[in-house]
N, C-alpha and C positions, 0 to 999 in steps of 0.2 A: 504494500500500500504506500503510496507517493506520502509527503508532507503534508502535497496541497490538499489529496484527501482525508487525509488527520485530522485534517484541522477546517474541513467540511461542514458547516451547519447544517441540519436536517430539521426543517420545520413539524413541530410536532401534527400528527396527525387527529386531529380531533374527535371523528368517524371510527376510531380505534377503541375509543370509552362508549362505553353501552349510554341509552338516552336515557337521561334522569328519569321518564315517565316510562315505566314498563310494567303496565298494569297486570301482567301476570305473576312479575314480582308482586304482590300485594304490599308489602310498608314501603313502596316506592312511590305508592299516590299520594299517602300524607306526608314524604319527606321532599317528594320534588317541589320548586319551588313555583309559585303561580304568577311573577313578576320577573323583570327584567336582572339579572343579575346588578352587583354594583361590586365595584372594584375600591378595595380598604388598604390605601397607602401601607408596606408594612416598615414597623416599628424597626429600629437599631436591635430590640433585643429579640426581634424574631430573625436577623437577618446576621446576627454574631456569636450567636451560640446555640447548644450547649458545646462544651467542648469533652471527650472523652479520652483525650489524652491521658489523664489520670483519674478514670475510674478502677476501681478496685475493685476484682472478680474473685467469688469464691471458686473454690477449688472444682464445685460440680456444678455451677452456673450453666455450662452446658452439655452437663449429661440428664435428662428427668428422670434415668432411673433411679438416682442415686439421690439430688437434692429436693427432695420433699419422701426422706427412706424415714420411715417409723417403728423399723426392725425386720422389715420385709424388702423382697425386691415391687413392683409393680404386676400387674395381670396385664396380657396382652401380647402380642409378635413384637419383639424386638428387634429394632432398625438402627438403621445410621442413615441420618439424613447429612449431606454436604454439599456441594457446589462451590462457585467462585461467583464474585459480583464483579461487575467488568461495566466500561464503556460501551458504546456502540462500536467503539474499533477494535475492541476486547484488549482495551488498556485498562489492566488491573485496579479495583478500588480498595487503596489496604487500609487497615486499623480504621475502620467503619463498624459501628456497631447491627449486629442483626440479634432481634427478638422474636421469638415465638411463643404462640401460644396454640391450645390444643385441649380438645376433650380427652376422655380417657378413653381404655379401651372398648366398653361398654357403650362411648359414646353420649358420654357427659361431661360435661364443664364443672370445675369445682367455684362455681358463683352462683350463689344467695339466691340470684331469680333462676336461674336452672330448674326446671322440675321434671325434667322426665325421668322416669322411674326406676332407672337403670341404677344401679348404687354406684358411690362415689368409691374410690379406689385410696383405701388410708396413706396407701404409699406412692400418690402419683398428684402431682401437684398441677402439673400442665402447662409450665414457661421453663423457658431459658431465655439464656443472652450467651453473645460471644461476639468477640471485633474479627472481622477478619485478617488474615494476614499478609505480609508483604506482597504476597502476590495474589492478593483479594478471596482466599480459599478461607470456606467456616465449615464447622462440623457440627453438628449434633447427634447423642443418641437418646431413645425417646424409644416409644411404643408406638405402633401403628394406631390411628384414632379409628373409632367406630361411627358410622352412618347414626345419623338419629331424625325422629320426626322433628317437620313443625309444620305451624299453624299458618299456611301458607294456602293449601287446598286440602279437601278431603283424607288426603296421602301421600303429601309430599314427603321428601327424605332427602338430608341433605348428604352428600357424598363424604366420604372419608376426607377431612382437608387439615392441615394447617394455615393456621397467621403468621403471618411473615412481616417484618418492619424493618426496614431500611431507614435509616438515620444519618440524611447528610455533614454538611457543617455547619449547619441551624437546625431550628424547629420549622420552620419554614421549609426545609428540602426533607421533611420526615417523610418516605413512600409508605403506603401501606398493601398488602397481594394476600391471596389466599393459594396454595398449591392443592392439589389432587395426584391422585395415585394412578398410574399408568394400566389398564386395564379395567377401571372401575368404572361398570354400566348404569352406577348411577349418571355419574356427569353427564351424558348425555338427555336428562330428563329432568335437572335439577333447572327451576326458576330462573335462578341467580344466574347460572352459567347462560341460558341460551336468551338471557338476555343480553350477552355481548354477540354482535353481529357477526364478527369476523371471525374465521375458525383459525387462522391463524393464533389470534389474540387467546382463542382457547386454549390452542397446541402450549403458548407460552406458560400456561398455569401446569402444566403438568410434568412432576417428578419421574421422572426414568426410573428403572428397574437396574441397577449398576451391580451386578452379581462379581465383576472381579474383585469391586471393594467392601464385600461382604466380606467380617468374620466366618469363618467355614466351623458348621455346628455352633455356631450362636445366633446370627442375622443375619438378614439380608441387609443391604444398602439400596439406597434412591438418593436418585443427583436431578438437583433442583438448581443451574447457573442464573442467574439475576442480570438481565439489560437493564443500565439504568435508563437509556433512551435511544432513539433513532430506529433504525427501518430492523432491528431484533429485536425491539424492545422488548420485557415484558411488561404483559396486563397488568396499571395496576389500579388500587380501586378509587384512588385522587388525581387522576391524572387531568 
């Protein structure tokens, strides 16, 4: 790749973000908004930090099997989720912070309004964090998450996914994506998803199957890389 195209701008494409009104999402009628948008100057302190140069990670910040243990391991297929977050030129983004979060295996969230019936897991808490590294690579090991209803139609179900956060060098460049599991015939029936138009933009939410970087007789692995923008972007859900 030249300089000149290095250093390339790629206007973002609009048509790429699903329309705020998609009434088969149903909580997309009462959140879309019924007037013109307006554009709110931002602030110095949205636009200078935070900085995470020196936060201080526990030692299992990003393993969940391990940080929220109560004497047990977790219930569930244990993975490794990793990737790299890159440019559009796939020029590495290092020591970036990336957050997850996730139901358990059952396919429940350990949060207060959560009610579906499945039980909470004593040993599985469902976030991490990790920066990535010089050469924008993160890892995580975690449980595969479980599908669960909700109150969308009759029988909806939402697919197996994690949350994913990308933290530029503000709060102002925070991304926020959900990922899916390579195989999973929910996706293709889930509200959320087939309200983004482009299947492209689908392809980018979905984790790969990466069996060389599985532990053999412990886990499989899935690799999930992160476009932060341009013509590979991934989907994400502030764009």
């Amino acid at each position: 790749m030249s300089d000149a195209d290095s250093r390339r701008f790629i206007i973002r494409d609009r048509n790429w973000h699903p329309k705020a009104l998609t009434p088969d999402y149903k909580t997309s009628i009462a959140r879309s908004p019924r007037q013109a948008l307006v554009s709110i100057p931002q602030s110095v302190s949205e636009t200078s930090g935070p900085d995470f140069s020196h936060l201080k990670f526990g030692q299992f910040d990003n393993d969940l099997l391990l940080n929220f243990n109560n004497g047990g391991l977790p219930v569930g297929e244990r993975i490794l989720l990793a990737g790299r977050v890159c440019d559009q030129y796939g020029k590495p983004i290092p020591h970036t912070l990336v957050e997850i979060w996730q139901a358990n295996a059952g396919g429940r969230y350990r949060h207060k309004n959560d009610r579906y019936l499945a039980p909470l897991d004593p040993n599985f808490g469902g976030v991490g964090r990790t920066l990535t590294d010089s050469q924008g690579y993160y890892s995580f090991r975690t449980v595969k998450p479980g599908p669960y209803p909700w109150r969308n139609g009759p029988n909806d179900w939402r697919p197996a996914h994690i949350h994913v956060s990308i933290s530029g060098p503000s709060i102002a460049t925070r991304l926020i994506t959900q990922l899916y599991f390579e195989g999973d015939p929910l996706i293709a029936m889930c509200p959320i998803v087939k309200s983004i138009a482009d299947p492209e933009a689908v392809q980018s939410l979905i984790a790969r199957l990466d069996m060389a970087a599985g532990n053999p007789m412990d886990c499989l692995a899935y690799r999930f890389d992160i476009v932060l923008r341009g013509q590979r972007k991934t989907h994400f859900e502030n764009c």
